[in-house]
DSSP file (Angstrom, degrees, kcal/mol; ACC not computed):
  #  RESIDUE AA STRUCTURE BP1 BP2  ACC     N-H-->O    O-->H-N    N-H-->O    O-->H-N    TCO  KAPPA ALPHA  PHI   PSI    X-CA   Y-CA   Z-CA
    1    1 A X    >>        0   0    0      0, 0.0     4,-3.1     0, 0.0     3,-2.1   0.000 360.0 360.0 360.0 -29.1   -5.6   22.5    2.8
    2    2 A X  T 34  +     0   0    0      1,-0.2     9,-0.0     2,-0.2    10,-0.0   0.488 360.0  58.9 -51.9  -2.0   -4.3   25.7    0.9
    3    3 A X  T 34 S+     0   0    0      8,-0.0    -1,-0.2    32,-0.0     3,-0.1   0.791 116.2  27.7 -96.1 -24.5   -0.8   24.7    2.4
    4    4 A X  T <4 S+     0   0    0     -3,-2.1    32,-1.9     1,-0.2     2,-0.7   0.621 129.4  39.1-127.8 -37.8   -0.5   21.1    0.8
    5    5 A X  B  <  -a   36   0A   0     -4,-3.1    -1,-0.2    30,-0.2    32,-0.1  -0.865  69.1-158.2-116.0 118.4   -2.7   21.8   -2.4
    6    6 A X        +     0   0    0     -2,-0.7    -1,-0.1    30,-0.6    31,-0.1   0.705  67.2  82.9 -83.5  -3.5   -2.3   25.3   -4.1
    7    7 A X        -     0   0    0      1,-0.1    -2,-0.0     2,-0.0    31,-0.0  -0.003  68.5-148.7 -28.4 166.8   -5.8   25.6   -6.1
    8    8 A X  S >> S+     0   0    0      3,-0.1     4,-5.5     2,-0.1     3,-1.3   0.642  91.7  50.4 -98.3 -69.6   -8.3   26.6   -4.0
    9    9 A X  H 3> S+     0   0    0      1,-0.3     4,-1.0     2,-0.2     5,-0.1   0.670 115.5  42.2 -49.5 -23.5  -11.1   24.9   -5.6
   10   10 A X  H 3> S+     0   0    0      2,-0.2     4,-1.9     3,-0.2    -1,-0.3   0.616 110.1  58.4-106.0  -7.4   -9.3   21.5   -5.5
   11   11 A X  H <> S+     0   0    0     -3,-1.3     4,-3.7     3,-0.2    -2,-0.2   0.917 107.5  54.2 -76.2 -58.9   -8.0   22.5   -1.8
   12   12 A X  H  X S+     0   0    0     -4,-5.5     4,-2.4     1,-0.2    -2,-0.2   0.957 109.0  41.1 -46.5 -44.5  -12.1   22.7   -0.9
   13   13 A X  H  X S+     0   0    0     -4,-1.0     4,-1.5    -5,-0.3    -1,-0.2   0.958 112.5  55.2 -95.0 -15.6  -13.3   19.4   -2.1
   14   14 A X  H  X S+     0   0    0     -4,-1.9     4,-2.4     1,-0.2     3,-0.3   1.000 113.4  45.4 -59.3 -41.4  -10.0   17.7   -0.5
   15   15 A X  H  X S+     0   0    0     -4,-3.7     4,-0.7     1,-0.2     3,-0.4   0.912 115.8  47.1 -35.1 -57.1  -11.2   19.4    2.7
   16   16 A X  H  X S+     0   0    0     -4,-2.4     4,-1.6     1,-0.3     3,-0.3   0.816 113.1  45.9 -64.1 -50.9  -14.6   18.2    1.8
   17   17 A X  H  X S+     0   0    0     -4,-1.5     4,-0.8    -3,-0.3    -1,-0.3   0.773 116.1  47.7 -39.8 -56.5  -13.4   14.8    1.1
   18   18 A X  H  < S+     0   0    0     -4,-2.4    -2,-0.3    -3,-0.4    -1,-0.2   0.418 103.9  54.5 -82.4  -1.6  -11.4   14.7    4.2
   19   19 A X  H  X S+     0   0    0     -4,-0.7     4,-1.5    -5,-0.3    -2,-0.2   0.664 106.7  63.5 -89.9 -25.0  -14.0   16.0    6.6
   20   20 A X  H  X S+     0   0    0     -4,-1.6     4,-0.7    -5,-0.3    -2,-0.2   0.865 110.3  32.4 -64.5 -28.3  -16.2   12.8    5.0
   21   21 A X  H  <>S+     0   0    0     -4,-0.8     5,-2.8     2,-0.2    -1,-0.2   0.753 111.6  55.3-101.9 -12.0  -14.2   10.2    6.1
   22   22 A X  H  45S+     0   0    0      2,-0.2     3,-0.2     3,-0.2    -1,-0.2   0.629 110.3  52.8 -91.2 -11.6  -12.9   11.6    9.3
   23   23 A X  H  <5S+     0   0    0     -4,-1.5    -2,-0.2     1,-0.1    -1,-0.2   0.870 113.1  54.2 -80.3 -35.6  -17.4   12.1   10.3
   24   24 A X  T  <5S-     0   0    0     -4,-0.7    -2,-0.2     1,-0.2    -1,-0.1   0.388 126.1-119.5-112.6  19.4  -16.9    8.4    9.2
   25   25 A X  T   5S+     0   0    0      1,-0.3    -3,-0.2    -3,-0.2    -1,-0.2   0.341  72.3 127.9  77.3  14.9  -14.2    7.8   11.8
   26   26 A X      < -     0   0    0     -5,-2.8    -1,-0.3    -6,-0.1     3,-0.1  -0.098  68.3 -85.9 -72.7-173.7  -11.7    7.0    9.0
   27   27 A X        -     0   0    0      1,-0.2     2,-0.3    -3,-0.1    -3,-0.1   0.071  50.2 -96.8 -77.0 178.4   -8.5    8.2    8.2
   28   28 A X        -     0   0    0      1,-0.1    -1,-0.2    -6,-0.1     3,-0.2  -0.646  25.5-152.8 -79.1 154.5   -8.0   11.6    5.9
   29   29 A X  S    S+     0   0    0      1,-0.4     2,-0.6    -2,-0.3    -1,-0.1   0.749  85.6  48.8-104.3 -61.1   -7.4   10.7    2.5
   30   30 A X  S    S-     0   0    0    -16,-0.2    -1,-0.4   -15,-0.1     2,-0.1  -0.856  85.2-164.0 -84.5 124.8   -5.3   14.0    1.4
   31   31 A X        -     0   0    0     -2,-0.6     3,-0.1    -3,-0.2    -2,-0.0  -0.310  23.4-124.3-126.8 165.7   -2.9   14.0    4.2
   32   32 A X  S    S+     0   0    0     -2,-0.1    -1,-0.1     1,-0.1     4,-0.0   0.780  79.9 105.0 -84.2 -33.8   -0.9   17.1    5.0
   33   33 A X  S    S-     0   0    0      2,-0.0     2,-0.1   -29,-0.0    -1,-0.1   0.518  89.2  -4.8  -9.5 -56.0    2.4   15.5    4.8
   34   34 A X  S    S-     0   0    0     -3,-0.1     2,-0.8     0, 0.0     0, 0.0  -0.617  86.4 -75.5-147.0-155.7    3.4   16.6    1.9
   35   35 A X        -     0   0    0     -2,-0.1   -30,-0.2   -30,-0.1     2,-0.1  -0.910  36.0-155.6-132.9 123.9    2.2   18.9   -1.3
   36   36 A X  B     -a    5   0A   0    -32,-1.9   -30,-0.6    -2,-0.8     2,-0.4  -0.489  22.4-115.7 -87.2 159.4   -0.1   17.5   -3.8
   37   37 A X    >>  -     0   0    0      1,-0.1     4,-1.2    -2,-0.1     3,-1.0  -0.768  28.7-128.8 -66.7 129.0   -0.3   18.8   -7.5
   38   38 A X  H 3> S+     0   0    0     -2,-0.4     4,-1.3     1,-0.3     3,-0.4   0.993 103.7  55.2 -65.4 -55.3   -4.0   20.4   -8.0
   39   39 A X  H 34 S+     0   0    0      1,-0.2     4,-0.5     2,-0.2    -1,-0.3   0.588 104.6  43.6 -79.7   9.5   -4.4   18.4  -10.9
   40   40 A X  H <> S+     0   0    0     -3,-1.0     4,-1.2     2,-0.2    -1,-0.2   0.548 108.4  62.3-112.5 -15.0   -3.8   15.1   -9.8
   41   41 A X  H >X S+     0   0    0     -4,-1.2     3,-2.8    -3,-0.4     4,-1.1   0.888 115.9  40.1 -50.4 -87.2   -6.0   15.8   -6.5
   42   42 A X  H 3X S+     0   0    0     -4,-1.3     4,-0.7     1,-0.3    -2,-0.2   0.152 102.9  55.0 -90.3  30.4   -8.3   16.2   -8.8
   43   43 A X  H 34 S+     0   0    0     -4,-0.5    -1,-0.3    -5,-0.2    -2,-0.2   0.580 115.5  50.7 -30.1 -44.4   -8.1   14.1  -11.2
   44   44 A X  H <X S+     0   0    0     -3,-2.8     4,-1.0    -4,-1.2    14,-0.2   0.616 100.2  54.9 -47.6 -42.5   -8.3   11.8   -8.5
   45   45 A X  H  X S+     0   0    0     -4,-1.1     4,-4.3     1,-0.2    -3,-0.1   0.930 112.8  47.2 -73.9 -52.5  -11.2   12.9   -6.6
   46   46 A X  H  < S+     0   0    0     -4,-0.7    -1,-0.2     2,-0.2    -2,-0.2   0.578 104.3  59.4 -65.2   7.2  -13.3   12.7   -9.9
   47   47 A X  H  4 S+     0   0    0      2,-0.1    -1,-0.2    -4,-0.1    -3,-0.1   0.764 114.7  38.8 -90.4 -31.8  -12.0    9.2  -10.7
   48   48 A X  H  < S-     0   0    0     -4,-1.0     2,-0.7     1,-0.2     3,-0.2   0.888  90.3-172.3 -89.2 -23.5  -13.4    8.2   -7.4
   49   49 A X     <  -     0   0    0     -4,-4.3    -1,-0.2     1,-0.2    -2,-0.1  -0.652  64.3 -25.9  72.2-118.7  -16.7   10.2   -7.4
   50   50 A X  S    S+     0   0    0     -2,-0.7     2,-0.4    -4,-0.1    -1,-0.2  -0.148 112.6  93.7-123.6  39.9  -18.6   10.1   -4.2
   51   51 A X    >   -     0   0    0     -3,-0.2     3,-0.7     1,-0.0     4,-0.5  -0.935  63.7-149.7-158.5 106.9  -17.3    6.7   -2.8
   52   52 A X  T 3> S+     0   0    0     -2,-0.4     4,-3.5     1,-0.3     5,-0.1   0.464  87.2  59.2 -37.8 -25.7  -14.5    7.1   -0.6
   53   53 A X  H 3> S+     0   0    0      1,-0.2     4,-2.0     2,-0.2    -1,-0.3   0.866 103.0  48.6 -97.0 -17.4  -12.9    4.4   -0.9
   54   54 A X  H <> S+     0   0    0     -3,-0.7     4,-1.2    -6,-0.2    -1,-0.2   0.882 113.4  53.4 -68.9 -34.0  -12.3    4.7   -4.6
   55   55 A X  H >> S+     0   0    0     -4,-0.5     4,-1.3     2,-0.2     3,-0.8   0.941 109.2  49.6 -20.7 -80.0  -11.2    8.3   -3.8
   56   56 A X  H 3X S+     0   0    0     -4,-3.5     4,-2.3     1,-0.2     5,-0.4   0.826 108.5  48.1 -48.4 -40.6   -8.9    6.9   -1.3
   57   57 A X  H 3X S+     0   0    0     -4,-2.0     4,-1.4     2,-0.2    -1,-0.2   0.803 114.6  48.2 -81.4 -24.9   -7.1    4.0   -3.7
   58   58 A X  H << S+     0   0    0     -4,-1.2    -1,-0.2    -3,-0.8    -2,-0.2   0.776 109.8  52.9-101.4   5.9   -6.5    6.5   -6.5
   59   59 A X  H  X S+     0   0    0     -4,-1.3     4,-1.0     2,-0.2     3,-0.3   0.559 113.2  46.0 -72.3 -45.1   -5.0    9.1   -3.8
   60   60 A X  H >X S+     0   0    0     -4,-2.3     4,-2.9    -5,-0.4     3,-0.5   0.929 104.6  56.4 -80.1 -42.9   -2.7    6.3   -2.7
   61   61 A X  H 3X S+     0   0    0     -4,-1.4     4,-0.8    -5,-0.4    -2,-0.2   0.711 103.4  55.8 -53.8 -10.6   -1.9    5.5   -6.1
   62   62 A X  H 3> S+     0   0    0     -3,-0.3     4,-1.4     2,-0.2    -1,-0.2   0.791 108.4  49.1 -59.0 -50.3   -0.7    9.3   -6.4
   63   63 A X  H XX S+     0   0    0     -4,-1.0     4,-1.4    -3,-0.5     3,-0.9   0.978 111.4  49.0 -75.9 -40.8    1.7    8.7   -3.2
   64   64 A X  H 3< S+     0   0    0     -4,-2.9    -1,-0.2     1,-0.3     3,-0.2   0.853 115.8  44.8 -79.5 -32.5    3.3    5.3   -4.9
   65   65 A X  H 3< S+     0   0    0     -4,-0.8    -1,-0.3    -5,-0.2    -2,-0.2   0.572 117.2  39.5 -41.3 -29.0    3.9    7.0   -8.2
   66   66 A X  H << S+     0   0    0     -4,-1.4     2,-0.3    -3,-0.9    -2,-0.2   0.582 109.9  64.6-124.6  -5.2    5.3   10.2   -7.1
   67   67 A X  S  < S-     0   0    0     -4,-1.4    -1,-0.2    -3,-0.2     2,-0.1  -0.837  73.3-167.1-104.5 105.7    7.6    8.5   -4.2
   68   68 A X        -     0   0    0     -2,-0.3    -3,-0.1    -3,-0.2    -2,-0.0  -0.399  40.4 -75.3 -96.6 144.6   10.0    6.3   -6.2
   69   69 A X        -     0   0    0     -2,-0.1     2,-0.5     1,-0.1    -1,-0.1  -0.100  44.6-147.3 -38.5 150.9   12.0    3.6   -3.7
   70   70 A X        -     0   0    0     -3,-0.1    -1,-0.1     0, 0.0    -3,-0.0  -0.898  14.3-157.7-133.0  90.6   14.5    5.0   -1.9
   71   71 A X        -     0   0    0     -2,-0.5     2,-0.1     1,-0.1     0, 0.0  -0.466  23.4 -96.5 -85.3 178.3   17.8    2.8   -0.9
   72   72 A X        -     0   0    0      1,-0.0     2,-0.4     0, 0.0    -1,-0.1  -0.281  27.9-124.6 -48.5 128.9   20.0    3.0    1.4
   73   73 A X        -     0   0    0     -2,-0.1     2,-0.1     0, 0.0    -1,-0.0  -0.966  22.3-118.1-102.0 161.8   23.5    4.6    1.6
   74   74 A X        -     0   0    0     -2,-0.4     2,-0.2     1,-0.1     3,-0.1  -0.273  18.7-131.2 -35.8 134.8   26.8    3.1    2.5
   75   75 A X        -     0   0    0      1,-0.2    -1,-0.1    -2,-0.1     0, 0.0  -0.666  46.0 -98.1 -92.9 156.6   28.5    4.4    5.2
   76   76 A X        -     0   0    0     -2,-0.2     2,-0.2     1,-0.2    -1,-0.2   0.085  33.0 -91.4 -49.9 154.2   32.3    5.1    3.9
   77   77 A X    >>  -     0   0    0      1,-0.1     3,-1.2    -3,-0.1     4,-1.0  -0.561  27.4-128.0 -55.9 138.2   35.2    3.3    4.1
   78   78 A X  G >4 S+     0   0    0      1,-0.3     3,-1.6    -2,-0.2    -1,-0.1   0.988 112.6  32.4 -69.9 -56.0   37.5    4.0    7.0
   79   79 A X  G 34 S+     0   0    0      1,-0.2    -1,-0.3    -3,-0.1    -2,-0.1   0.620 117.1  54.1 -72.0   1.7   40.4    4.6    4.7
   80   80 A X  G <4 S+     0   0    0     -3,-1.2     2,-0.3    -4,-0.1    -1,-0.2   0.648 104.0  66.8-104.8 -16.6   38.5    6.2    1.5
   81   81 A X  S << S+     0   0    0     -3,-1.6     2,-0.0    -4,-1.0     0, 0.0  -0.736  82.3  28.2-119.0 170.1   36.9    8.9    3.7
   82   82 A X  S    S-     0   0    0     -2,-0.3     3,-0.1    -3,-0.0     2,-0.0  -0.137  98.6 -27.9  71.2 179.8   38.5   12.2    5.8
   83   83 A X  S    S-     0   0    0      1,-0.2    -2,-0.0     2,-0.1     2,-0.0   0.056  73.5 -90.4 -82.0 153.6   41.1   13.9    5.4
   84   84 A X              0   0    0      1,-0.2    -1,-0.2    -2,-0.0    -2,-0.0  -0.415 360.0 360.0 -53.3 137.2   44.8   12.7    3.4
   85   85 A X              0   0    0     -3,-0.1    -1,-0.2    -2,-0.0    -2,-0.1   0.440 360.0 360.0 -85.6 360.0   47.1   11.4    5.7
Protein backbone atom coordinates (compact mmCIF):
# COMPACT_ATOMS: atom_id res chain seq x y z
CA UNK A 1 0.00 0.00 0.00
CA UNK A 2 3.17 2.19 0.57
CA UNK A 3 3.23 2.43 -3.33
CA UNK A 4 -0.37 4.06 -3.83
CA UNK A 5 -0.60 5.90 -0.38
CA UNK A 6 2.65 7.58 0.96
CA UNK A 7 1.78 7.77 4.92
CA UNK A 8 2.47 4.78 6.46
CA UNK A 9 -0.12 4.92 9.04
CA UNK A 10 -2.86 5.70 6.58
CA UNK A 11 -1.21 2.91 4.10
CA UNK A 12 -1.85 0.30 7.28
CA UNK A 13 -5.41 0.81 7.88
CA UNK A 14 -6.10 0.89 3.90
CA UNK A 15 -4.34 -2.52 4.04
CA UNK A 16 -6.49 -3.19 6.96
CA UNK A 17 -9.56 -2.01 5.33
CA UNK A 18 -8.73 -3.92 2.26
CA UNK A 19 -7.85 -7.23 3.80
CA UNK A 20 -11.64 -6.85 5.51
CA UNK A 21 -13.51 -6.91 2.60
CA UNK A 22 -11.48 -9.17 0.43
CA UNK A 23 -12.00 -12.11 4.05
CA UNK A 24 -15.55 -10.92 3.07
CA UNK A 25 -15.17 -11.96 -0.55
CA UNK A 26 -15.70 -8.30 -1.66
CA UNK A 27 -13.85 -6.14 -3.77
CA UNK A 28 -10.66 -3.89 -2.23
CA UNK A 29 -11.86 -0.58 -1.46
CA UNK A 30 -8.28 1.32 -1.94
CA UNK A 31 -7.36 -0.12 -5.21
CA UNK A 32 -3.75 0.11 -6.47
CA UNK A 33 -4.60 1.75 -9.63
CA UNK A 34 -3.61 4.81 -8.93
CA UNK A 35 -2.10 7.15 -5.91
CA UNK A 36 -4.31 8.29 -3.21
CA UNK A 37 -3.57 11.53 -1.08
CA UNK A 38 -2.95 10.28 2.77
CA UNK A 39 -5.34 12.69 3.87
CA UNK A 40 -8.27 11.96 1.98
CA UNK A 41 -7.75 8.09 2.62
CA UNK A 42 -8.15 9.08 5.68
CA UNK A 43 -10.45 11.32 5.98
CA UNK A 44 -12.35 8.83 4.37
CA UNK A 45 -11.74 5.81 6.34
CA UNK A 46 -12.90 7.75 9.49
CA UNK A 47 -15.99 9.12 7.77
CA UNK A 48 -16.94 5.48 7.27
CA UNK A 49 -15.79 3.98 10.65
CA UNK A 50 -15.95 0.29 10.84
CA UNK A 51 -18.78 -0.42 8.20
CA UNK A 52 -17.42 -1.11 4.93
CA UNK A 53 -19.63 -0.07 3.01
CA UNK A 54 -19.67 3.47 4.15
CA UNK A 55 -15.83 3.31 3.79
CA UNK A 56 -16.34 2.14 0.41
CA UNK A 57 -19.02 5.01 -0.88
CA UNK A 58 -16.74 7.82 0.54
CA UNK A 59 -13.56 6.09 -1.28
CA UNK A 60 -15.56 6.19 -4.47
CA UNK A 61 -16.56 9.54 -3.92
CA UNK A 62 -12.65 10.32 -3.74
CA UNK A 63 -12.22 8.66 -7.39
CA UNK A 64 -15.32 10.82 -8.98
CA UNK A 65 -13.94 14.09 -7.54
CA UNK A 66 -10.39 13.77 -8.38
CA UNK A 67 -11.17 12.14 -12.04
CA UNK A 68 -12.95 15.06 -13.83
CA UNK A 69 -14.78 13.76 -17.35
CA UNK A 70 -12.60 13.19 -19.92
CA UNK A 71 -13.78 13.88 -23.77
CA UNK A 72 -12.75 12.79 -26.61
CA UNK A 73 -10.34 14.24 -29.22
CA UNK A 74 -10.85 14.93 -32.91
CA UNK A 75 -8.89 13.25 -35.17
CA UNK A 76 -7.49 16.17 -37.69
CA UNK A 77 -8.42 17.30 -40.73
CA UNK A 78 -6.84 15.75 -43.82
CA UNK A 79 -5.88 19.11 -45.18
CA UNK A 80 -5.20 21.08 -41.70
CA UNK A 81 -2.74 18.42 -40.53
CA UNK A 82 1.12 17.25 -41.97
CA UNK A 83 3.38 18.83 -43.49
CA UNK A 84 2.83 22.33 -46.17
CA UNK A 85 2.39 21.28 -49.45
Amino acid sequence: MLRVVSDREVAKEAARVNVSALTLGQQRIVTLERRWRPEHVKEAIARGGEDLGLIRRAVSSLVERAAPEISRLRPPRGRDFGPER
